[in-house]
C-alpha positions as CSV (number, residue, x, y, z in Angstrom):
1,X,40.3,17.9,47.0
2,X,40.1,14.3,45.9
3,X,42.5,14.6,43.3
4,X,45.1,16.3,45.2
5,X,44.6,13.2,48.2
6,X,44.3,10.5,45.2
7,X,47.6,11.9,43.9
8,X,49.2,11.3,47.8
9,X,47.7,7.9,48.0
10,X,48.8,7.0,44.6
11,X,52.1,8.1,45.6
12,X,52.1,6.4,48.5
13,X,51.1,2.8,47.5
14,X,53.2,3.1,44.4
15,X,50.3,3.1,41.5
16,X,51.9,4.9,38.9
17,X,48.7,4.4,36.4
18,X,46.3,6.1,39.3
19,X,48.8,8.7,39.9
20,X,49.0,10.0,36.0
21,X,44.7,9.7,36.2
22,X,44.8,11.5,39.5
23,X,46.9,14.5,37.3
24,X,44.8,14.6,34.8
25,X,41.9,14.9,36.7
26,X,43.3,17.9,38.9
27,X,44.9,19.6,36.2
28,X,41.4,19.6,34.3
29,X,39.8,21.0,37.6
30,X,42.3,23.4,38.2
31,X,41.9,24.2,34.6
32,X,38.0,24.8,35.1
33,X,38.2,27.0,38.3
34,X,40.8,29.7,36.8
35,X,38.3,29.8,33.4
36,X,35.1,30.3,36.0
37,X,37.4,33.0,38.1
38,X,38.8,35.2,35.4
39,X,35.7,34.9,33.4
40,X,33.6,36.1,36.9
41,X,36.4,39.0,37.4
42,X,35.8,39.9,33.8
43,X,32.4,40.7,34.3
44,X,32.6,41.6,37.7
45,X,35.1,44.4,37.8
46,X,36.4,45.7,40.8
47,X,37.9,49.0,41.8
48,X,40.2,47.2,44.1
49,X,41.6,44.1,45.1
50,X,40.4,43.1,48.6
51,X,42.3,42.8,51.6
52,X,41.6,38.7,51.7
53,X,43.3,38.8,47.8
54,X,46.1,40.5,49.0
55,X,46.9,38.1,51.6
56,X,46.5,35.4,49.1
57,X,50.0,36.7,47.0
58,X,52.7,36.6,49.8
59,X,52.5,33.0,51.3
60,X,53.9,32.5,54.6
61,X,54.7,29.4,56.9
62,X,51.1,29.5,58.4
63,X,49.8,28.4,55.1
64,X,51.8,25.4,54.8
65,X,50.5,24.2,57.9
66,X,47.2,24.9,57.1
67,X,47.8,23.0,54.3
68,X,49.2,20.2,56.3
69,X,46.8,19.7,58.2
70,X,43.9,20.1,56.3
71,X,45.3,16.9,54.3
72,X,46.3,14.9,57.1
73,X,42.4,16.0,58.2
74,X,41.0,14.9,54.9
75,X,42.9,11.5,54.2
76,X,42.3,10.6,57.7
77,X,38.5,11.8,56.8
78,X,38.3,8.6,54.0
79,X,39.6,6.3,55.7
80,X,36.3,6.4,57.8
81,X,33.7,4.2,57.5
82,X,31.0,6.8,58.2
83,X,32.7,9.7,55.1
84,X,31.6,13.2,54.9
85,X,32.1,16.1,53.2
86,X,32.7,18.5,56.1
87,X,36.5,18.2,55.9
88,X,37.6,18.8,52.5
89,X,35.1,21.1,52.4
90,X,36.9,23.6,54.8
91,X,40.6,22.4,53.2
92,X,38.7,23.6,50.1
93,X,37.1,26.2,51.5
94,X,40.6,27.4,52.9
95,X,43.4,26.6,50.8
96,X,42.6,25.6,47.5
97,X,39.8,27.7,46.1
98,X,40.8,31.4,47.8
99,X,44.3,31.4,45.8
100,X,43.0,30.0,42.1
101,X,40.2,32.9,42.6
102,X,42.5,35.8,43.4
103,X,44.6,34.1,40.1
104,X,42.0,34.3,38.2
105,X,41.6,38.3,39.3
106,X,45.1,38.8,38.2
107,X,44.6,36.9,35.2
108,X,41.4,39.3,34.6
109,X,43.1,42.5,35.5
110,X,46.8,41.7,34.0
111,X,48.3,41.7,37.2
112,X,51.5,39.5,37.7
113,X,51.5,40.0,41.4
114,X,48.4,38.3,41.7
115,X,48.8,35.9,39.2
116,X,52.2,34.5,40.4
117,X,51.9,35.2,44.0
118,X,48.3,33.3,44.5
119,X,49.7,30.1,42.0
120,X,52.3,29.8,44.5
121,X,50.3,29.4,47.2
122,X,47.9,26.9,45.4
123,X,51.2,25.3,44.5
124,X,52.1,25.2,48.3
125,X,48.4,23.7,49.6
126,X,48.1,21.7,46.6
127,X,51.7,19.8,47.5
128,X,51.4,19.6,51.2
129,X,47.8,18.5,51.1
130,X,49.4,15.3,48.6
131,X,52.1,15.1,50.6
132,X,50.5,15.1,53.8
133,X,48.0,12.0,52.4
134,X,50.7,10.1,51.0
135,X,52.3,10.4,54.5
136,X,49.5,8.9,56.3
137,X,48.7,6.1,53.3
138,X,52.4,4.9,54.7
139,X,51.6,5.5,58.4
140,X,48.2,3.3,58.1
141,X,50.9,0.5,55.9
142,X,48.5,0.1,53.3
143,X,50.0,-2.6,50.7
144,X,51.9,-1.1,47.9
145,X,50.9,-1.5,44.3
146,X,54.3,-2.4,43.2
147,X,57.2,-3.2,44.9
148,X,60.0,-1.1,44.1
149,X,64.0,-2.2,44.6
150,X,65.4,0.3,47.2
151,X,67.3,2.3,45.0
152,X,64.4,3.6,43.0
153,X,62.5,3.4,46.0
154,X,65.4,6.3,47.5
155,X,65.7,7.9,44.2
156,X,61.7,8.7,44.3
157,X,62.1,9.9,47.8
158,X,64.6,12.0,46.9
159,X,63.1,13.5,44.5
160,X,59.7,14.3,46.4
161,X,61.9,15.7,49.2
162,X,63.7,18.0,46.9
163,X,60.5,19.4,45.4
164,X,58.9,20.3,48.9
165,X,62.1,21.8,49.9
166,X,62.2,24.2,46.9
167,X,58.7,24.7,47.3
168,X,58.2,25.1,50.7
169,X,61.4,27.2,51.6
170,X,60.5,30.1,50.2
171,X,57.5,30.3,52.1
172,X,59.1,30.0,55.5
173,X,61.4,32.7,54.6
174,X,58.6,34.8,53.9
175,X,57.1,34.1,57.1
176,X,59.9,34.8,58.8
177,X,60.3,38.6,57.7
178,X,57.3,38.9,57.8
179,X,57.0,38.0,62.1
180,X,59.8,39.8,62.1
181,X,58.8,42.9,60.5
182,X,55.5,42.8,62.7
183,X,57.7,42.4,65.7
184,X,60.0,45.4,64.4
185,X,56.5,47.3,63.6
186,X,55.4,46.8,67.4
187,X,58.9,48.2,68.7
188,X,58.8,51.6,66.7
189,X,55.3,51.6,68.1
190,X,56.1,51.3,71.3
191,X,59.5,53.4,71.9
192,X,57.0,56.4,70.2
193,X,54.2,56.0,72.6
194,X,56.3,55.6,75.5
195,X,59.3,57.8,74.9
196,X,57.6,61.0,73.2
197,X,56.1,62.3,76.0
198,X,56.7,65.8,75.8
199,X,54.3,68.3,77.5
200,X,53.1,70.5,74.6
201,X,55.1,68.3,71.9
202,X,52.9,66.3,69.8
203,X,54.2,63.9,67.1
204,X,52.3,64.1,63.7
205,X,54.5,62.1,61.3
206,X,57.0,59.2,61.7
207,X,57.9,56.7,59.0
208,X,60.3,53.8,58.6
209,X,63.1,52.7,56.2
210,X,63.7,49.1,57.4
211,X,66.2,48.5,54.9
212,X,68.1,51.7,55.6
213,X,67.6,51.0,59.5
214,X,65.5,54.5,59.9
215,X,63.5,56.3,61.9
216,X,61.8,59.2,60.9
217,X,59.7,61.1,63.4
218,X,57.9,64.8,62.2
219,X,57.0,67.1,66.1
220,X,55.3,69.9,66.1
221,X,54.4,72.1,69.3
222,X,56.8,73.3,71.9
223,X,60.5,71.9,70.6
224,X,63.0,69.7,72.5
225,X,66.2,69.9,73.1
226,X,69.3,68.4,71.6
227,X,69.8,66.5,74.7
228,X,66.5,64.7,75.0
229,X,67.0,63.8,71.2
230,X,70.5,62.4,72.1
231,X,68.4,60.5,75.2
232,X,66.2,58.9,72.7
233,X,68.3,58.1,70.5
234,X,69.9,56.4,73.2
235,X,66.8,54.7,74.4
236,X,66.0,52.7,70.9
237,X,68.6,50.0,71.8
238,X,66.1,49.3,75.0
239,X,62.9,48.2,72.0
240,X,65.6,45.9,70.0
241,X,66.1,49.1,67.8
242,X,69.5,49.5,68.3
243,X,70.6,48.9,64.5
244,X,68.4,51.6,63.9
245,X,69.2,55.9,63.7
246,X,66.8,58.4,64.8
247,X,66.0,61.5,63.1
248,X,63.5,64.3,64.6
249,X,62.5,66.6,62.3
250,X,60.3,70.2,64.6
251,X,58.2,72.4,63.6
252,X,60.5,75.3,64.4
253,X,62.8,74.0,60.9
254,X,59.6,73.4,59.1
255,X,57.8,76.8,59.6
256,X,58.2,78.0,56.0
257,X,57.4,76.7,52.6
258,X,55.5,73.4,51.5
259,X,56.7,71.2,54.5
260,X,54.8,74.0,56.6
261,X,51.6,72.9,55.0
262,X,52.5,69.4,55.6
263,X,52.8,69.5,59.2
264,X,49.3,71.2,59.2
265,X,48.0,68.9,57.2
266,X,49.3,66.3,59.7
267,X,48.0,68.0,62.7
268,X,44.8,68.1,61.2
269,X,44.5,64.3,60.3
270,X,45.7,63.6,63.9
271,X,43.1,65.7,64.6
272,X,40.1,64.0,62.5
273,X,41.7,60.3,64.0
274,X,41.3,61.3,67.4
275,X,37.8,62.5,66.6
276,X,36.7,59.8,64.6
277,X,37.9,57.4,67.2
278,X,36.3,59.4,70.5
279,X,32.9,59.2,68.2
280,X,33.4,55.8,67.5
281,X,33.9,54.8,71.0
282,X,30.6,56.8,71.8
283,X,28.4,55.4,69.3
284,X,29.5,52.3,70.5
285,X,28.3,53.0,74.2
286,X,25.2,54.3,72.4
287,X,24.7,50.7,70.7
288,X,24.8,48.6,73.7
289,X,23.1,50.7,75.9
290,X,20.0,50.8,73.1
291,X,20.5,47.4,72.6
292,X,20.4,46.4,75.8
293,X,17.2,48.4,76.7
294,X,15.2,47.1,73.1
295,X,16.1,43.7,74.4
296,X,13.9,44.3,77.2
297,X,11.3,46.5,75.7
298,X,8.7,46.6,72.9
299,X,8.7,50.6,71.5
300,X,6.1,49.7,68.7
301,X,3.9,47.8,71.5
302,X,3.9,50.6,74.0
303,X,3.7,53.1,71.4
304,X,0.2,51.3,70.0
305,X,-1.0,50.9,73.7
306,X,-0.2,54.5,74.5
307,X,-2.7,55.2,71.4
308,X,-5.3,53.8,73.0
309,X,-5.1,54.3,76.4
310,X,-4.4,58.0,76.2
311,X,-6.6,58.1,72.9
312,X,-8.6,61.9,74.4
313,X,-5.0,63.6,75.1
314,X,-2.5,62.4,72.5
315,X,-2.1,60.1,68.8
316,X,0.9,59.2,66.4
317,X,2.9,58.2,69.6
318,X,6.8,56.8,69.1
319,X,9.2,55.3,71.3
320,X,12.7,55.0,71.9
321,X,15.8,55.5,74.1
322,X,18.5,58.4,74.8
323,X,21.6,57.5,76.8
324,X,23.1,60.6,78.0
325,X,27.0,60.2,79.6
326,X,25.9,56.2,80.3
327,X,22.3,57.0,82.1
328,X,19.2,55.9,80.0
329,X,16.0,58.0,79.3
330,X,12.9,56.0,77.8
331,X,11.6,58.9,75.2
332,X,8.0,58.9,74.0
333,X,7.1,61.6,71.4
334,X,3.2,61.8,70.2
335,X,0.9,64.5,68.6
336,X,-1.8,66.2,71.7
337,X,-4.8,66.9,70.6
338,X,-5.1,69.7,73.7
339,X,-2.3,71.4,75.4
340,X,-1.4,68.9,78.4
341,X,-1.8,69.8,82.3
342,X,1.4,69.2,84.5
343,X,-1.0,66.9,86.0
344,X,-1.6,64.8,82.8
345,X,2.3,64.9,81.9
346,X,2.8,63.6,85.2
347,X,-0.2,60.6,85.0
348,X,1.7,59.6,81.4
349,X,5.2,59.7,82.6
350,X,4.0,57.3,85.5
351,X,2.4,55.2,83.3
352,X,5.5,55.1,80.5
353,X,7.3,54.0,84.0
354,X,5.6,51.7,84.6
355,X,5.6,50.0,80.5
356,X,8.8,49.9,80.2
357,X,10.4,49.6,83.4
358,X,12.7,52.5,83.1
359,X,13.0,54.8,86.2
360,X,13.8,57.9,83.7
361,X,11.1,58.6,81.1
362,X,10.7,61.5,78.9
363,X,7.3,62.8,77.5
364,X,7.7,64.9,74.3
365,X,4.2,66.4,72.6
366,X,3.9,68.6,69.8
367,X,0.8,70.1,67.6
């Protein structure tokens, strides 16, 4: 980071022998953290790339502000009396380093995507965070080095502005498919959640072709009719799909052959995703509800007291909680030594009550 900010402020005050250090400096560290990454990748296969090295080959307009700003943070940071490390260490932490490391994967794995995507970006950071510090060297009017004639002076700017623009402009169109594709994304999801609501239709397929300007959308169940599909075809210009066709492909054209298969294939992923999702959702209400019951209760203490309080009808006694469509139940499970009363059941159960503060206890006991 301080040879990317000594490069701005070199630039900025006109020290041409401190800019050409401030190079070689960068270059050697640059140099030194694409040996460490591909020889770490090397070693330390993996299977996949992750989803963070992914993002790291398709730069977009939010990383040239990042960029900005984390070297208009970190400039600003040295001209403090009181300096600290905090700064860089998050422009570090968030543009430079991420990008040579996911190089360095590509390097490893002989991957051009990653290679060329994530020096781009390091290209983009490393540029914006100079610029950005040789910006505010001017903004503070800190005394040039030399004093150029205003021609060179304009040939220099020039020739800095050029770079960023050639640099920087493919990154902003990036960006800007890419907001836009999300934005297209959202639409399709929308006209399909809102607009195919058929009773006993269900759709298990769609797909898009955004350079064809396509919509492809697989039903299966009861079929509709040639005029609902001309009314939805209708209704895309209502989601900013209007450039877009429709085509509906139903199970009653599909029932024979591979595609057959396919459509039950589909139904039954549907299927599994809806189930997945209802079981997520449930073991999430079972998390907080235990959570928010062990945040009040000891199990291991009351278990241990339980021990010893009811040492001549039980031993080995555990604790814990059941939730049951959103209602509680303290459990308590433990070995009896003799076959338990109603009467003794009851004195426990009033007792467990009374430990843990639950209205709805459970006494399990086994041989």
């Amino acid at each position: 980071m301080n040879g990317i900010l000594t490069i701005g402020y070199s630039l900025g005050v006109r020290d041409l022998s401190m800019l050409g250090q401030a190079f070689k400096r960068f270059a050697t560290q640059v140099v030194i953290s694409l040996v460490a990454s591909t020889v770490f990748f090397m070693i330390a296969r993996l299977d996949e790339p992750t989803a963070e090295m992914i993002a790291r080959t398709s730069p977009t307009f939010w990383d040239v502000l990042i960029a900005l700003f984390g070297g208009i943070a970190g400039i600003i940071g040295n001209t403090r009396q009181k300096k600290g490390n905090v700064i860089s260490g998050v422009a570090i932490a968030t543009a430079l380093m991420p990008p040579l490391c996911t190089c360095g994967y590509g390097i490893a794995t002989l991957q051009p995507k990653f290679i060329f995507g994530a020096l781009y970006l390091f290209l983009i950071n490393a540029l914006l965070i100079g610029l950005s510090a040789c910006i505010v060297t001017n903004i503070l009017k800190i005394p040039n080095h030399v004093q150029l004639d205003v021609k060179k002076q304009k040939k220099i700017n020039r020739l800095v502005a050029f770079i960023t623009v050639l640099v920087v402009v493919p990154s902003l169109l990036t960006g800007a498919y890419t907001l836009y594709s999300a934005h297209i994304d959202n639409n399709i999801e929308q006209y399909i959640e809102n607009e195919f609501t058929f009773k006993g239709t269900q759709v298990v397929q769609s797909s898009i072709n955004k350079e064809k300007k396509t919509i492809s959308i697989a039903l299966v169940g009861t079929p509709i009719s040639d005029e609902s599909i001309e009314v939805l075809g209708a209704q895309l210009s209502n989601y900013g799909l209007g450039e877009y066709s429709l085509t509906i492909t139903q199970n009653s054209s599909l029932d024979t052959g591979d595609n057959s298969d396919k459509i039950t294939i589909a139904v039954q992923e549907n299927t599994i995703k809806d189930l997945q999702q209802q079981l997520a959702d449930q073991q999430e209400k079972l998390d907080e509800l235990e959570s928010s019951l062990s945040a009040k209760v000891d199990f291991n203490a009351i278990a241990d007291k339980a021990n010893v309080v009811f040492a001549d009808y039980l031993h080995a006694a555990h604790c814990g909680v059941l939730s049951d469509q959103g209602k509680e139940y303290f459990i308590m499970r433990a070995h009896h030594k003799k076959q338990l009363t109603e009467d003794e059941v009851k004195l426990i159960e009033n007792w467990l009550k009374v430990e843990s503060g639950s209205d709805t206890v459970m006494l399990y006991t086994y041989d």
